[in-house]
N, C-alpha and C positions, 0 to 999 in steps of 0.2 A: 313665120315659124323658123326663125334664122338665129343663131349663137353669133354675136358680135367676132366677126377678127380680132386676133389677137397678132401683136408683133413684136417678136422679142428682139431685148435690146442691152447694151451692157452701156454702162456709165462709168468714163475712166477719171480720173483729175489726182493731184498733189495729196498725200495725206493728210496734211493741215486744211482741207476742203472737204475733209469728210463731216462735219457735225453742219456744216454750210447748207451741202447738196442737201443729206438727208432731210432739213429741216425744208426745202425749196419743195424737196417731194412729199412730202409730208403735208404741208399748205396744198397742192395741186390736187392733192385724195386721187391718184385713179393710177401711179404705178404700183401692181405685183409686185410683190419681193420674193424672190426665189434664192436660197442656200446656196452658194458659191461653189461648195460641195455638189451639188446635185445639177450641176450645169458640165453639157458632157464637153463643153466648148471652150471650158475655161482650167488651167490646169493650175490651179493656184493654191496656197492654202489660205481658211480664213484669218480675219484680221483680230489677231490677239485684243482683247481688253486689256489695257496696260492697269496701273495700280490707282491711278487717280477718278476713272473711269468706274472704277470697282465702289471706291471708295464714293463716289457720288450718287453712285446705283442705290448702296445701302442706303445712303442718307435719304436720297430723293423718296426710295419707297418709306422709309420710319413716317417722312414728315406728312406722306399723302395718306396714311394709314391713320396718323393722326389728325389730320386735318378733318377728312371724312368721315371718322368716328362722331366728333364733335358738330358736324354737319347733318348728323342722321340724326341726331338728340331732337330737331327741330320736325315739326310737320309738315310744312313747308320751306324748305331750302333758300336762301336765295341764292339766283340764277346769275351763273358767273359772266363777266362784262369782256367784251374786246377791249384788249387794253395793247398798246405799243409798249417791245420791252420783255424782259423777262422780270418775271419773281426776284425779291431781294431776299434771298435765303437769311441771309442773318435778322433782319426786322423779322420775318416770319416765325424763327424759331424765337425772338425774343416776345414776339404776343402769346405764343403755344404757352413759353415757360411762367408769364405771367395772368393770363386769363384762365390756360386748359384746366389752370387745378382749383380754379373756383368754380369754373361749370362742370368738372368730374364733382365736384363737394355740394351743386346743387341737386345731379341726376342722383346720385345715391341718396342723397335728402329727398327725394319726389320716388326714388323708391321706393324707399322705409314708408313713405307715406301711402302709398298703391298697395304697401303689403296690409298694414294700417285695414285700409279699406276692405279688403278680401276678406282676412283673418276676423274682424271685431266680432260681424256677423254672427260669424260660425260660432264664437267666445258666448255671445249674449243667446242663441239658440240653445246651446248646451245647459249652459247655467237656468237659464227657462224653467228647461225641462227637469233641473236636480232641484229648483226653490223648494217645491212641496213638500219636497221628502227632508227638508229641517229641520231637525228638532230645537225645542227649546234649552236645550241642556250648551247646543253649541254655540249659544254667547254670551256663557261664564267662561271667565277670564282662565280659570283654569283648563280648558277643553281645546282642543284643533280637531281639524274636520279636514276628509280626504275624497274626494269626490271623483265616482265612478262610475264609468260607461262600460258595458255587457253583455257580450251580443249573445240575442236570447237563443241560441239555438246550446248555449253552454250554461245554465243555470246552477249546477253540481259547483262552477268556483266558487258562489259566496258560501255554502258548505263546506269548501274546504277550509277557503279565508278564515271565517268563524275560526277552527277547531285548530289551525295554525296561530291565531290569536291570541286563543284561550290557552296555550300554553305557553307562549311567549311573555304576556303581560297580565296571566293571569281575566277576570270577570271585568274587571272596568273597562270596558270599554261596548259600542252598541252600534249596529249596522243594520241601517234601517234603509229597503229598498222596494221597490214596484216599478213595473213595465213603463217606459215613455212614449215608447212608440213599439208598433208591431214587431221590428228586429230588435230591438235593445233596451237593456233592463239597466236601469241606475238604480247605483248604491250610496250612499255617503256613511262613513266611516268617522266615526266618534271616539275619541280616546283622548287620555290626558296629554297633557301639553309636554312635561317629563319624559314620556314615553315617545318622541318623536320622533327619534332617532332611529330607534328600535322598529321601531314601524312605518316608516320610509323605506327603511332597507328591506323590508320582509317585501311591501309591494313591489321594491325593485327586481330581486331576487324572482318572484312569481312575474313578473312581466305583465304586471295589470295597467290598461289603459287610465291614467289619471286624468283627471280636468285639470289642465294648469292655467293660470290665467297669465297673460301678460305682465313684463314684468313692472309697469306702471301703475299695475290692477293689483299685484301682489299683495296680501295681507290683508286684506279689504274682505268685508263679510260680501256673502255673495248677491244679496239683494243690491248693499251699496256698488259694489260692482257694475251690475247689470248698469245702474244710473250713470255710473260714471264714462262706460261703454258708449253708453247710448247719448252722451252726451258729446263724447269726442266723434262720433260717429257723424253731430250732425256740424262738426267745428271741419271736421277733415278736406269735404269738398273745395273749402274756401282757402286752404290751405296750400291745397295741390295744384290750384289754378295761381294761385301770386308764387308759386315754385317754376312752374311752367314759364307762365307770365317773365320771370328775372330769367332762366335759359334761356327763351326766346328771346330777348332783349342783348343777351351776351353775346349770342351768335349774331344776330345781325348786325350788333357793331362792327363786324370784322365781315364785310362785303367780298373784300380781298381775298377770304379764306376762297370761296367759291372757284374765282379766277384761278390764282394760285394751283389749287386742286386739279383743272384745267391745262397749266402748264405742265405743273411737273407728271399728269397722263403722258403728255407730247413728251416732254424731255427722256419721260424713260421707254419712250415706245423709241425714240430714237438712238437709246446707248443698249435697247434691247436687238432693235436689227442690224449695229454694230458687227456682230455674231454672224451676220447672213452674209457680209461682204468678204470678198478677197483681200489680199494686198501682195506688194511687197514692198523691199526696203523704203521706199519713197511714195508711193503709188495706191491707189485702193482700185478696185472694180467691183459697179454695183452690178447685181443679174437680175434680171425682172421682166415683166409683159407690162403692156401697153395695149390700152384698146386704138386699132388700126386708124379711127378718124379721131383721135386724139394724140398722136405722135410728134404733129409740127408742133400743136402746142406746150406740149413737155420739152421740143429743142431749142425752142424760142425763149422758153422761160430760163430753163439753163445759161443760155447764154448771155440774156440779158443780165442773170446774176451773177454769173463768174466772170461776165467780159469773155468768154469764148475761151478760159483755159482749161473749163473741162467740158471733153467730147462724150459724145453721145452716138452710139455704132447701132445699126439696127440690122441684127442676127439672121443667120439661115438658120430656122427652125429642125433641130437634128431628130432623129426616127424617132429616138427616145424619150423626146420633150411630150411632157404636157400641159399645154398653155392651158390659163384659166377658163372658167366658163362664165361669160357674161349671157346673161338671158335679154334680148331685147325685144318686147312687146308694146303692143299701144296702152294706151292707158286704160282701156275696159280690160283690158285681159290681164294685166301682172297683180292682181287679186290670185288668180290661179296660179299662178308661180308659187304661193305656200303647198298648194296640192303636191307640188312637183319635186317640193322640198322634203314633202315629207317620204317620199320614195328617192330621189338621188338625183341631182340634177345631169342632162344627157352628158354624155362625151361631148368632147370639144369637136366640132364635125358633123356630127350628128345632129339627128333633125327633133325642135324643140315642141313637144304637141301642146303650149301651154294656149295656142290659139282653139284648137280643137277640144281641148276639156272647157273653157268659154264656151264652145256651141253645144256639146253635147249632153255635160255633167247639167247643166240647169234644167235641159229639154227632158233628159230621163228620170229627173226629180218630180219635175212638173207630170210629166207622164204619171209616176207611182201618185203622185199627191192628189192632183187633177178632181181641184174643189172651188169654185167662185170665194167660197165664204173662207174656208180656209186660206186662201191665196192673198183674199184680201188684207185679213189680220197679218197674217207671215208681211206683206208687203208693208204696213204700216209699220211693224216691227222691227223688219231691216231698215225706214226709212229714219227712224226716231234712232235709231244704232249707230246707223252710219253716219249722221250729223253727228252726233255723240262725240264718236270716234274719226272723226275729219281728219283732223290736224295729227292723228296719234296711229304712226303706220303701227301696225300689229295684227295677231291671229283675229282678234276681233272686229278691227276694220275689215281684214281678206273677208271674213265671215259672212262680214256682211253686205258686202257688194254682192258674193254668190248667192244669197239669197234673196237678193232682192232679182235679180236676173229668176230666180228659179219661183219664186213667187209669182212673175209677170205669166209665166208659163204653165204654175198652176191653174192661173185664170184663163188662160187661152182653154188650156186641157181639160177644163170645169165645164168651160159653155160646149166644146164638141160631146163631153160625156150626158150632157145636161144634169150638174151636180151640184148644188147650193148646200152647204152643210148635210150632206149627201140625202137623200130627199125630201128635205124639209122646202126644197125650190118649185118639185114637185106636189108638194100640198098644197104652200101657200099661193103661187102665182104660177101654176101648172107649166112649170121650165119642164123641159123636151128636151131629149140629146139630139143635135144633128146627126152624130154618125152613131157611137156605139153608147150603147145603154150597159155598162158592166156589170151590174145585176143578172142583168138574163142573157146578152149575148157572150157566154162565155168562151164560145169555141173561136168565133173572131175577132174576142182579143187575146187568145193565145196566139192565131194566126199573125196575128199585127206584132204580138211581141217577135214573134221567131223572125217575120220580115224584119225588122229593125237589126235583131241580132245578128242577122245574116249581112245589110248592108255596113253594120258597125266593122263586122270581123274583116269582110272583103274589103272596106276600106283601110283597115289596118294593112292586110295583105298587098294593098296596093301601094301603102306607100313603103312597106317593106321591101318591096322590088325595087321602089326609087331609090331606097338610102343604099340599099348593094349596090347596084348600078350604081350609081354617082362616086362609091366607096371602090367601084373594079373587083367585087366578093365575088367569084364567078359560082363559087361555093353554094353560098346564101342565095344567089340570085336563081339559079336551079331550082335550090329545094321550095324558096319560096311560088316561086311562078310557077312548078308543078304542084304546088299544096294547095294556089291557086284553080290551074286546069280543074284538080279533082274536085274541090269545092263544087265549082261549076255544074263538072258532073253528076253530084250529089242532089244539086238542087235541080236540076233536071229529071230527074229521076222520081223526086220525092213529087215535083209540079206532075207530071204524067201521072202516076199512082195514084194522086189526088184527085186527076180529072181537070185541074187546072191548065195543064198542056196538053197538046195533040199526044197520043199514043207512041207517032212517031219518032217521040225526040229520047226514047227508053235508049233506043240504040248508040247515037251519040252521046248519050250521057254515061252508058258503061264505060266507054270507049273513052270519055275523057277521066274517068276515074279509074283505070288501071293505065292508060297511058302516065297519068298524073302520080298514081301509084308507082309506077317502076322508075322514074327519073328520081323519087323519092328516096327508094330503098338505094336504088345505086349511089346517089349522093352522101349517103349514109358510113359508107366504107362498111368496115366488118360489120356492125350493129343495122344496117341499113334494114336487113328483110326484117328485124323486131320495132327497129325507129319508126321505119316508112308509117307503116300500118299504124302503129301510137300515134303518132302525126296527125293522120287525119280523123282518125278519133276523137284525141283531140279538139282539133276544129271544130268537129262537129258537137263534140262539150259546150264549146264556146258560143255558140249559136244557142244551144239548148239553157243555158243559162239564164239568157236575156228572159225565159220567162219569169221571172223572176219581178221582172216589170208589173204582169198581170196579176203575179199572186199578192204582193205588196199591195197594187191597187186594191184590189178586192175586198183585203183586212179591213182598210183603210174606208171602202166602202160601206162593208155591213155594221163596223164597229159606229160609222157615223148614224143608220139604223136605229142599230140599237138604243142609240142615245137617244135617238127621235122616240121613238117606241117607250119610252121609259119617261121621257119629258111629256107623252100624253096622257100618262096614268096618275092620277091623284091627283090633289089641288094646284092648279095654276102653278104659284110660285112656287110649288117644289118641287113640281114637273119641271121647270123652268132651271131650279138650281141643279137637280141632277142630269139633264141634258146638256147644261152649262159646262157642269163636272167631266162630262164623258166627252163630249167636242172640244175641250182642252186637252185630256189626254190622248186624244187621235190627233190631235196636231199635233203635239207635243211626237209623238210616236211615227207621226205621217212626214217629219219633217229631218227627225234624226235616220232611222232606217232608210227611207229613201237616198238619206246622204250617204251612208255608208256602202250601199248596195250601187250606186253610181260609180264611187271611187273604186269599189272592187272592179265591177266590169270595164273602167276606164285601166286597170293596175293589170291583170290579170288575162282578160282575155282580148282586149284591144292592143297594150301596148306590145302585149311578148311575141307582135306579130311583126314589129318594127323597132321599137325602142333601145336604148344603145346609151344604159346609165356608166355612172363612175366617173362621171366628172367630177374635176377640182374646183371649188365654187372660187371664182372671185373675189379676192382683197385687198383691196386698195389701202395700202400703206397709210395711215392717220386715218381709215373711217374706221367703221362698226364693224358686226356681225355679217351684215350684206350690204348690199349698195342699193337700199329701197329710195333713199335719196338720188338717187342717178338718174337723171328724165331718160327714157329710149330715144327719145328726142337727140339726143348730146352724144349719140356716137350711131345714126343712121345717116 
């Protein structure tokens, strides 16, 4: 439960060593870069971008913007190569200038072809729906025909239509309509060919929804239509796959792009932390952290690369500094390092509980869950997930390591409770809880939650006292270790009134909760006599909480019941599918709320007893987002 040392360091060397060094740190992945500016040690200003620099920034980002673009067209990418060397900027932009505009000229051609695909449908459903309503009159040559969708809740527009007609072109013409479906009434509109003009404009003018067909489909009676639709419709597929088929083909000729894309990342993450360095006239100085058992290896590598003309100084960390946070855990536990992420990760100093949500978040899942049957599916679940996701660190992976941990635990908590698909273990093969039965002993698993609550919170309070102490807080360390005393008290107190302790221990336990009380309020300064008192209130929230454990379990109990109860009524197999249906959504329910109601009492009432966020996460110059790649191995 330890944050890696950090040891900060400055990097000096020749100005014409600067794209050198960066790029030697940059290959090592594991210096911090800190702003020259924000180093209280270094009184420098930064190192100007001169004009060539500018200039290559621009170009570098066009070409990776382009490159990428062209790279996304594809479904599968290919995967850029180690290559010795940089990128030949000029070959590159002369393939962009001669390939990019024939694979921009095949994706807008695959397209038009997808829209093709969408659009025809909806073209031949419409028309469908207006064939009936044709008359014979509209294929004489002299006639056009205007086809109209109506949503039935406005039947008053072909009345108007009509009567705006009939005075514009006079009786010739005929509008003949009926309902197509529940909300919409089609019309088709009959009028002489002469008159077309006139009556275009009129529907425009009215804002009437026309059918228009395609303009390939254009001019064509509507039955031929429909055929010709339905014909491209079934030409289209084979089209869009030999479209596909030539992109794909285009891009992978060009391997390089991949790499390339690759380089110029690197090239411009290193004219971007240009910006973070000092200089002067001749000179640069890098500023940055190092994790502590990685440092000879950064001065070794240096030198090996410059020949020892640029030094490497390693800094007295000043008040003001704050060095990154490197999380180092074993390998079952940095799955819970996302939990950690999602609240902040500690101060630099501070103590890391990613070992502790590992022991406790899975045990009080499995608590609420606490099912054989359910534990077992969740288990198979995470197991089929987490091969899945092996090789692919991510939220999904973390997920699913903690559930498989919390699954093992539902089973453990399944056979104490004696719960197989909650008492269908008891029907069929008469499973017995060893210790509690949650059904009916409900008062001692209240008991049990509040015990748990109690040891959670005092352990938080205990190691609250450790990180003051070891931090010199004489502050913290008071109020803590008296918030402590009175705790004690408390539960002494509440054990006697229960009859669980001797009578005699009422006395000492007042005694340690106003003693514990007044070191409270006084630690408190002015707010202390309103603080103290909240304080252990408080605390004692935080205890009362955990039952929270018991009621979860409980849902989670009678809703699997239910399901029982409902799977014995009626025929077999539909008793079978609707207990199926109901033990899915109690996992499904038994597996998310448990998890939320863990990371609450792991967030809320465990950590604010100890926890010491606001760290700076760790970034290693040339990696990612974090350093899931970094074994804890490689700096313990």
């Amino acid at each position: 439960m330890a944050v890696v040392p950090m040891t900060k360091i400055h990097v000096i060397g020749h100005r014409n060593q600067v794209d050198p060094v960066l790029g030697l740190l940059q290959e090592l992945h594991v210096v911090h870069l800190v702003d020259v500016t924000h180093d209280p040690d270094v009184h420098l200003p930064p190192l100007t971008v001169d004009e060539p620099r500018l200039a290559e920034l621009q170009e570098l980002r066009f070409l990776r913007a382009r490159i990428d673009s062209l790279l996304a067209l594809v479904a599968d990418p290919p995967e850029p190569l180690t290559v010795a060397g940089r990128v030949d900027l000029h070959s590159l932009r002369r393939e962009l200038e001669t390939d990019g505009p024939e694979i921009e000229r095949l994706v807008q051609e695959l397209d038009a072809l997808s829209a093709e695909q969408e659009t025809l449908p909806l073209h031949i459903n419409s028309l469908a729906r207006l064939l009936p309503l044709l008359p014979e009159v509209a294929a004489t040559s002299g006639y056009e025909t205007a086809a109209l969708l109506i949503d039935s809740r406005f039947p008053a527009v072909l009345g108007e239509l009509n009567a705006e007609l009939a005075e514009l072109i006079g009786a010739n013409f005929e509008i003949i309509s009926d309902r197509v479906d529940p909300d919409t009434l089609g019309a088709v509109l009959v009028f002489p060919r002469g008159r077309s003009e006139e009556v275009l404009g009129l529907l425009g003018r009215e804002r009437l929804s026309r059918v228009r067909l395609p303009p390939r489909f254009d001019g064509m009676a509507f039955h031929e239509a429909i055929a010709a639709m339905e014909r491209r419709l079934s030409e289209l597929p084979a089209e869009v796959e030999t479209t596909r088929t030539a992109i794909d083909a285009h891009v992978r000729t060009h391997q390089n792009w991949a790499t390339a894309s690759r380089q110029l990342t690197d090239r411009l993450s290193q004219l971007d932390a240009v910006r973070l360095l000092g200089a002067t006239p001749r000179s640069f100085v890098i500023c940055g952290w190092v994790p502590a058992p990685r440092l000879d290896e950064v001065n070794a590598a240096l030198a090996e690369r410059t020949g020892g003309s640029v030094l490497l100084i390693e800094g007295a960390p000043a008040e003001s500094d704050t060095p990154p946070v490197l999380l180092d855990n074993p390998a079952p536990a940095r799955p819970f390092e996302f939990f950690m992420r999602l609240l902040s990760v500690p101060a630099y100093g501070g103590l890391d509980p990613t070992l502790l949500m590992m022991v406790f978040m899975p045990l009080f899942i499995g608590m609420m869950l606490g099912d054989i049957g359910y534990g077992s599916v969740l288990l198979a679940l995470a197991v089929v997930v987490g091969r899945r996701y092996a090789t692919r660190p991510g939220v999904v992976r973390d997920l699913s390591r903690m559930l498989l941990l919390a699954s093992g635990w539902s089973i453990v908590w399944g056979v104490i409770y004696g719960e197989l698909l909650g008492d269908l273990g008891n029907r069929l093969v008469g499973l017995e809880p060893i210790w509690i039965n949650r059904e009916e002993a409900l008062r001692p698993l209240l008991v049990f939650s509040l015990g748990v609550g109690a040891a959670h919170v005092v352990l938080g309070l205990l190691l609250g006292i450790w990180v003051a102490a070891r931090a010199a807080n004489r502050g913290q360390l008071a109020e803590r270790s008296a918030l402590l005393v009175a705790m004690v008290g408390m539960f002494l107190i509440v054990g006697a009134a229960a009859d669980r302790l001797p009578a005699g221990f009422v006395t000492p336990g007042v005694a340690a909760v106003i003693v514990g009380l007044a070191v409270m309020m006084a630690t408190g300064g002015a707010m202390g006599l309103l603080m103290g008192p909240l304080g252990l209130l408080g605390a004692v929230g935080n205890v009362l909480s955990y039952l929270r454990i018991a009621a979860i379990g409980l849902a989670s109990v009678f809703l699997a019941r239910v399901a029982n109860e409902l799977g014995a009524t009626g025929p077999l197999w539909l008793g079978i599918v609707v207990a199926a249906l109901f033990h899915t959504l109690n996992l499904a329910l038994g597996t998310f709320s448990p998890t939320i109601q863990a990371l609450r009492l792991h967030y809320v009432e465990f950590f604010s007893k100890f926890y010491e966020e606001g760290g700076e996460e760790y970034r290693p110059f040339g990696g990612t987002d974090h350093t899931d790649s970094l074994a804890a191995a490689d700096f313990g």
